[in-house]
Chimera marker file (.cmm) of the C-alpha trace (Angstrom):
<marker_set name="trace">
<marker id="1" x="-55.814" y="8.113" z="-45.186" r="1" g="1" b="0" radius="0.5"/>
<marker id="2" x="-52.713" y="8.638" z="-46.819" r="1" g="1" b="0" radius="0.5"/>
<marker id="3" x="-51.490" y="11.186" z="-44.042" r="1" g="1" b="0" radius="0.5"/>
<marker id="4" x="-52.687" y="8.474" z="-41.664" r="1" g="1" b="0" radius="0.5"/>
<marker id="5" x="-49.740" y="6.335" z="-42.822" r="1" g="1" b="0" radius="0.5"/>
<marker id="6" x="-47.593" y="8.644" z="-43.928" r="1" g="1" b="0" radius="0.5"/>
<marker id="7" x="-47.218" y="9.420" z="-39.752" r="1" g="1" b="0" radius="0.5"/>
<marker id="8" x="-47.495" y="5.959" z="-39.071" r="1" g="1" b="0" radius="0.5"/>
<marker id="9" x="-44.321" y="5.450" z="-41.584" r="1" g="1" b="0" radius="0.5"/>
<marker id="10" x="-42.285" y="8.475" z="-39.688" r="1" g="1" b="0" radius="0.5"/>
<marker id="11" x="-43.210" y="6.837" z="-36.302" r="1" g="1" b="0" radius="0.5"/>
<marker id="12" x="-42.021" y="3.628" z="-37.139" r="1" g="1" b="0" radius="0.5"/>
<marker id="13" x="-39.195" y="5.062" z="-38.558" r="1" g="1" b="0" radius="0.5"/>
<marker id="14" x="-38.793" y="7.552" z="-35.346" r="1" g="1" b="0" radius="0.5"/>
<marker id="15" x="-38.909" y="4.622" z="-33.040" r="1" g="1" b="0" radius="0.5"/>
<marker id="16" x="-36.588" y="2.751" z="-35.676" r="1" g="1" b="0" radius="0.5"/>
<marker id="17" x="-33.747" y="5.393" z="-35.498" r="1" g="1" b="0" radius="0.5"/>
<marker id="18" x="-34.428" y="5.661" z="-31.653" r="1" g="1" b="0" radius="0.5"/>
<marker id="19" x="-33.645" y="1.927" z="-30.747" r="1" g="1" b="0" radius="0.5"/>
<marker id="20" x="-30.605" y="1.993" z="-32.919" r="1" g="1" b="0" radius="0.5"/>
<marker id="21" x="-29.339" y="4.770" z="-31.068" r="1" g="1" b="0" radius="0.5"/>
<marker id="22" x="-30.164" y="3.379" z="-28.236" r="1" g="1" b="0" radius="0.5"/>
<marker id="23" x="-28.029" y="0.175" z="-28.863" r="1" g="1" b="0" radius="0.5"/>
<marker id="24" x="-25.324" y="2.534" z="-29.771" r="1" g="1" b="0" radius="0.5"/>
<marker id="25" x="-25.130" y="4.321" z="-27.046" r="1" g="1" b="0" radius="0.5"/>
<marker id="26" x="-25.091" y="0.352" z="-25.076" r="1" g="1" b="0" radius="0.5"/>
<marker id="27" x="-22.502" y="-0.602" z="-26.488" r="1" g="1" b="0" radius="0.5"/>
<marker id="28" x="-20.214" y="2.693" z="-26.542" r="1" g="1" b="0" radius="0.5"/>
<marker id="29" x="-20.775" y="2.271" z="-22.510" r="1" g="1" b="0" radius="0.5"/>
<marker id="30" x="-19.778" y="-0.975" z="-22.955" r="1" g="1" b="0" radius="0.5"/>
<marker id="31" x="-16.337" y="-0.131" z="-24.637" r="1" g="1" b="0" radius="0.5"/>
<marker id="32" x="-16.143" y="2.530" z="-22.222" r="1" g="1" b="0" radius="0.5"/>
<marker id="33" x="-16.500" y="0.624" z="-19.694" r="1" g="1" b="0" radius="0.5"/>
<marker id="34" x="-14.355" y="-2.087" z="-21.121" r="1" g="1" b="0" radius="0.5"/>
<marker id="35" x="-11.309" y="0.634" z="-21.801" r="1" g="1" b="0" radius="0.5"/>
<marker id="36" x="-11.755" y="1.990" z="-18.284" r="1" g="1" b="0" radius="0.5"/>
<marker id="37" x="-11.177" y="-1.859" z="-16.657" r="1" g="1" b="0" radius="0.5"/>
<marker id="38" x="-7.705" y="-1.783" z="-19.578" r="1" g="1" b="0" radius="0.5"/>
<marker id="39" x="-6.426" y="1.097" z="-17.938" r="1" g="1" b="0" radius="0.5"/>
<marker id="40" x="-6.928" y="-0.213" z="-14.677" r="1" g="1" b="0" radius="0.5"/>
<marker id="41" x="-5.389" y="-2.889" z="-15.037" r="1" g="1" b="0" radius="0.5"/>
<marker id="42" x="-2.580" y="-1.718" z="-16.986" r="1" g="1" b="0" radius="0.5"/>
<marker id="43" x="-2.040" y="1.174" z="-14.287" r="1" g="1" b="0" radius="0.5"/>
<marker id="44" x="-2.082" y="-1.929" z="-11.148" r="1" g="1" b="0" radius="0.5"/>
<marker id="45" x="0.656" y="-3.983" z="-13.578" r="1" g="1" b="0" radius="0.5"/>
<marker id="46" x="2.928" y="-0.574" z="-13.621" r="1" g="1" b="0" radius="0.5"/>
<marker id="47" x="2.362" y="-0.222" z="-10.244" r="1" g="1" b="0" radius="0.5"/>
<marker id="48" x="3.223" y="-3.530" z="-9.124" r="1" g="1" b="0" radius="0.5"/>
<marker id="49" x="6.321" y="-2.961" z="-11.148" r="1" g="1" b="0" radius="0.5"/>
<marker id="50" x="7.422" y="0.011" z="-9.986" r="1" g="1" b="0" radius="0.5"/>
<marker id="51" x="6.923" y="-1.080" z="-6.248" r="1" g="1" b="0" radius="0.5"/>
<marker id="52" x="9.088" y="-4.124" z="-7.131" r="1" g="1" b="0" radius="0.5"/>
<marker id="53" x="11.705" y="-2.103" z="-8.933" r="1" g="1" b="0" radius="0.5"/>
<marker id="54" x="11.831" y="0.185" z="-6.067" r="1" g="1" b="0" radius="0.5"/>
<marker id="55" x="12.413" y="-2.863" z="-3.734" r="1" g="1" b="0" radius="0.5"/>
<marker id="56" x="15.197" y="-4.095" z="-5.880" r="1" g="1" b="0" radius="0.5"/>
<marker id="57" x="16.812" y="-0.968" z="-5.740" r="1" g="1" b="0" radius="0.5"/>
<marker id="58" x="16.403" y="-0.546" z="-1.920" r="1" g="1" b="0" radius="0.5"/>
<marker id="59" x="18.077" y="-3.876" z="-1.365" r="1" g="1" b="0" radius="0.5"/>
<marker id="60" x="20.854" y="-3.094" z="-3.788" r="1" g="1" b="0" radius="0.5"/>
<marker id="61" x="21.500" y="0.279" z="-1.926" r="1" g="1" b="0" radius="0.5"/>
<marker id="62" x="21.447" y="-1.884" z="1.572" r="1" g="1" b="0" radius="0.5"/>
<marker id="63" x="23.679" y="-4.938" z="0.080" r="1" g="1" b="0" radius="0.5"/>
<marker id="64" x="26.196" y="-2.004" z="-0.950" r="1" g="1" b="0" radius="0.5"/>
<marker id="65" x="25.863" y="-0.139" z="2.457" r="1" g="1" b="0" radius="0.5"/>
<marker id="66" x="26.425" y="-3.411" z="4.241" r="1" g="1" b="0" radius="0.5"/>
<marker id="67" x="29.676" y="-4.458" z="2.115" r="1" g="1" b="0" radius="0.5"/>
<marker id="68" x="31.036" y="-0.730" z="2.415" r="1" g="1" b="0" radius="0.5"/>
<marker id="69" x="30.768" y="-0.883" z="6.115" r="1" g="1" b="0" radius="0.5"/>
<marker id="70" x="32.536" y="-4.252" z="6.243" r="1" g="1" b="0" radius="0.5"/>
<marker id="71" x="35.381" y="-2.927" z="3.819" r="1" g="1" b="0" radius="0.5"/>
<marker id="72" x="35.880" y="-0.310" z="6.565" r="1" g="1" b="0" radius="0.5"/>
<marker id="73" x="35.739" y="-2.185" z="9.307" r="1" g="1" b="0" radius="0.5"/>
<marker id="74" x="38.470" y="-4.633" z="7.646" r="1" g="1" b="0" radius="0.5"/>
<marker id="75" x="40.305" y="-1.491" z="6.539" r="1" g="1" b="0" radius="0.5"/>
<marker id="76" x="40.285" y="-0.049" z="10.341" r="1" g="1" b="0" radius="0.5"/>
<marker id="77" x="41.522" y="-3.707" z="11.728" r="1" g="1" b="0" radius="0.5"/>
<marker id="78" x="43.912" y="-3.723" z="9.018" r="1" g="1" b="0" radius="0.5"/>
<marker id="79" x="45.462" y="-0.205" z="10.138" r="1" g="1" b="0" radius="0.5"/>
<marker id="80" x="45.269" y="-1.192" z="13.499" r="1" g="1" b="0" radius="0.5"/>
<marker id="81" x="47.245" y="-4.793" z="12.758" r="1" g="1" b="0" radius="0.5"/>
<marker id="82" x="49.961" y="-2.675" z="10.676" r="1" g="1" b="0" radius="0.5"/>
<marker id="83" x="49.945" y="0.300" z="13.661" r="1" g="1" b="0" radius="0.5"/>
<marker id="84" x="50.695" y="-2.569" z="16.845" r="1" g="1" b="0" radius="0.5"/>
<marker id="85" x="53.388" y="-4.155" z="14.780" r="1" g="1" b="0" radius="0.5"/>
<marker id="86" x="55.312" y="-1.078" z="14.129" r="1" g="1" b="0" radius="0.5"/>
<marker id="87" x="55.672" y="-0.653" z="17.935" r="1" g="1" b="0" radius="0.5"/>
<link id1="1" id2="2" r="1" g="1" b="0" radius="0.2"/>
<link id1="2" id2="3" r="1" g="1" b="0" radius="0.2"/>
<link id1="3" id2="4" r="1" g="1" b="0" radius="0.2"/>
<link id1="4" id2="5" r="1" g="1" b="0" radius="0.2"/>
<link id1="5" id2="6" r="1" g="1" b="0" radius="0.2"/>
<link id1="6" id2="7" r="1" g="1" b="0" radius="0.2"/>
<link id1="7" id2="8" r="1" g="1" b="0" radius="0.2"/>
<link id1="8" id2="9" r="1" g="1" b="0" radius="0.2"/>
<link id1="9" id2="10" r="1" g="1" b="0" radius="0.2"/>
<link id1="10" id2="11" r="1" g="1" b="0" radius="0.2"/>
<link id1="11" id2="12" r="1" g="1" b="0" radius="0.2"/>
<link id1="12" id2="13" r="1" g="1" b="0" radius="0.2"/>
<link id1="13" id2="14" r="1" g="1" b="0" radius="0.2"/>
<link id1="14" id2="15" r="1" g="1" b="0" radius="0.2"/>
<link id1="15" id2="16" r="1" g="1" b="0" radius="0.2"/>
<link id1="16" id2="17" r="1" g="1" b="0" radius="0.2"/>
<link id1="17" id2="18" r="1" g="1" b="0" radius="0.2"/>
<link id1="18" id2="19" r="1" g="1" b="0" radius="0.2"/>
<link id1="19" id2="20" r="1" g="1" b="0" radius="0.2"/>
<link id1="20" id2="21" r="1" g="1" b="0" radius="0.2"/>
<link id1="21" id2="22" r="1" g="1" b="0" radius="0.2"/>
<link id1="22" id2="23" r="1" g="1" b="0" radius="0.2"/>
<link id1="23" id2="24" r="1" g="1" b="0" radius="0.2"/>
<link id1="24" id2="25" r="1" g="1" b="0" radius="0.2"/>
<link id1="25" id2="26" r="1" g="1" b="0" radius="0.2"/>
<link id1="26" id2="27" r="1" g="1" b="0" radius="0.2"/>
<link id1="27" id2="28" r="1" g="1" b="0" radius="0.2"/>
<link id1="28" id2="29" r="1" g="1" b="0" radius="0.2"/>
<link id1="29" id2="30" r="1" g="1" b="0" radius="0.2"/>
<link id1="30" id2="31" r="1" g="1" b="0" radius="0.2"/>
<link id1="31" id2="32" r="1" g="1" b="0" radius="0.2"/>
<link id1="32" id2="33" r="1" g="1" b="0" radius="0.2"/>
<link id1="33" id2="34" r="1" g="1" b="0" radius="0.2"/>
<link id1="34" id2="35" r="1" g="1" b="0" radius="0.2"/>
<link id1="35" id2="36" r="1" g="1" b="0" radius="0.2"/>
<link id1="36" id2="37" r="1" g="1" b="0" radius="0.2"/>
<link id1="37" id2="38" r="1" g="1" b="0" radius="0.2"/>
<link id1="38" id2="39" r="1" g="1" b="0" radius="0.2"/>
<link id1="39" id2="40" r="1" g="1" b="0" radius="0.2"/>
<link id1="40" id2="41" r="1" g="1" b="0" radius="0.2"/>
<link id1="41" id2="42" r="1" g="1" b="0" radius="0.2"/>
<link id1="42" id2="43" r="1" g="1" b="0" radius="0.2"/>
<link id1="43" id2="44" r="1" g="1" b="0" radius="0.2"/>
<link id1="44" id2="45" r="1" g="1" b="0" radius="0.2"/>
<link id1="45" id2="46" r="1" g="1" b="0" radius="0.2"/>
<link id1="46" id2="47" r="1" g="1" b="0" radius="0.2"/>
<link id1="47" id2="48" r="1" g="1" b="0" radius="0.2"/>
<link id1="48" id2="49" r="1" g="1" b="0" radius="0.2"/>
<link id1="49" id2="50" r="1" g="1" b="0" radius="0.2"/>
<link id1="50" id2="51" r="1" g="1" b="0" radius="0.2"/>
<link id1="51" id2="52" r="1" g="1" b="0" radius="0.2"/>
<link id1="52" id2="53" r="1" g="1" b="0" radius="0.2"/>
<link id1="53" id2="54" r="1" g="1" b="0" radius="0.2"/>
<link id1="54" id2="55" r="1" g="1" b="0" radius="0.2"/>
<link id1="55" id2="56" r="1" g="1" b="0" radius="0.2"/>
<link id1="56" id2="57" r="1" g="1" b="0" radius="0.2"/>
<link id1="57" id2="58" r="1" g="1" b="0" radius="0.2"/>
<link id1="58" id2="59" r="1" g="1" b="0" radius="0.2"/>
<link id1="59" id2="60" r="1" g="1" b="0" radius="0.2"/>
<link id1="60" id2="61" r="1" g="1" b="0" radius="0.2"/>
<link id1="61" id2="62" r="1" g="1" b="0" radius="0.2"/>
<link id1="62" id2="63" r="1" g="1" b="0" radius="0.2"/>
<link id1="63" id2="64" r="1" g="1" b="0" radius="0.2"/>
<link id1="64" id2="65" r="1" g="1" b="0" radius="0.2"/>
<link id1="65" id2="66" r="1" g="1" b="0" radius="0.2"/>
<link id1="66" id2="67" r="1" g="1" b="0" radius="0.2"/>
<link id1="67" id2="68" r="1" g="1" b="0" radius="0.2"/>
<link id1="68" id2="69" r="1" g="1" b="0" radius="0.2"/>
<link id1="69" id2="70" r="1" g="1" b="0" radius="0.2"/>
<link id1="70" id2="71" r="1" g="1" b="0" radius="0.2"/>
<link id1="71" id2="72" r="1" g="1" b="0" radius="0.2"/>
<link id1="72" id2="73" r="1" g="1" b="0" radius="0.2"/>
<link id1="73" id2="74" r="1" g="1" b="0" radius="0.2"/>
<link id1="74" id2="75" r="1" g="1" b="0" radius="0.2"/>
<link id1="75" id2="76" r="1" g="1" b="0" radius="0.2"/>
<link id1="76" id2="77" r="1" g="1" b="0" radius="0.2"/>
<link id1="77" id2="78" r="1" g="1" b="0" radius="0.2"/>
<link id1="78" id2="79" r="1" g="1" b="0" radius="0.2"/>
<link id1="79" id2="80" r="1" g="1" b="0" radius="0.2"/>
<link id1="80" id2="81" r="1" g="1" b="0" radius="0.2"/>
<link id1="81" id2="82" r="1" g="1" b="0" radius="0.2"/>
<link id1="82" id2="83" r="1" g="1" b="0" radius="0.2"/>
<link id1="83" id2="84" r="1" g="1" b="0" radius="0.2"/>
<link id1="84" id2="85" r="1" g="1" b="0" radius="0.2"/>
<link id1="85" id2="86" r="1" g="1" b="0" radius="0.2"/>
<link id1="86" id2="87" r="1" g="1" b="0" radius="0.2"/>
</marker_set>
């Protein structure tokens, strides 16, 4: 009798450590799961940023282009002006 509940003692305590492990394992998914969605969503914020720095920068670059070409353009009338009036 007594080995009778010494196994039933070593099952309960078998199924015991088995459902806590079980729960473990639940909820490391979970904060796997729940780190995996963080990085996500971190990496979509620095992506968003990046694409919007990156448009920034283009329209800089094109703003510049723009006022460099009209610079010239005044520069070439201007030589033009000076070059009709010394004739």
């Amino acid at each position: 009798m007594r080995k009778i509940v010494l196994a039933a003692a070593v099952a309960g305590a078998a199924l015991t450590l088995a459902a806590c492990s079980e729960q473990t394992q639940d909820a490391t998914e979970a904060a796997a799961d729940s780190a995996a969605a963080d990085m996500e969503s971190v990496a979509e914020d620095a992506t968003a940023t990046a694409e919007g720095a990156m448009e920034e920068g283009a329209a800089a670059v094109e703003g510049a282009a723009n006022e460099a070409a009209m610079e010239t353009s005044e520069a070439a009338e201007d030589a033009e002006a000076e070059l009709e009036g010394e004739q």
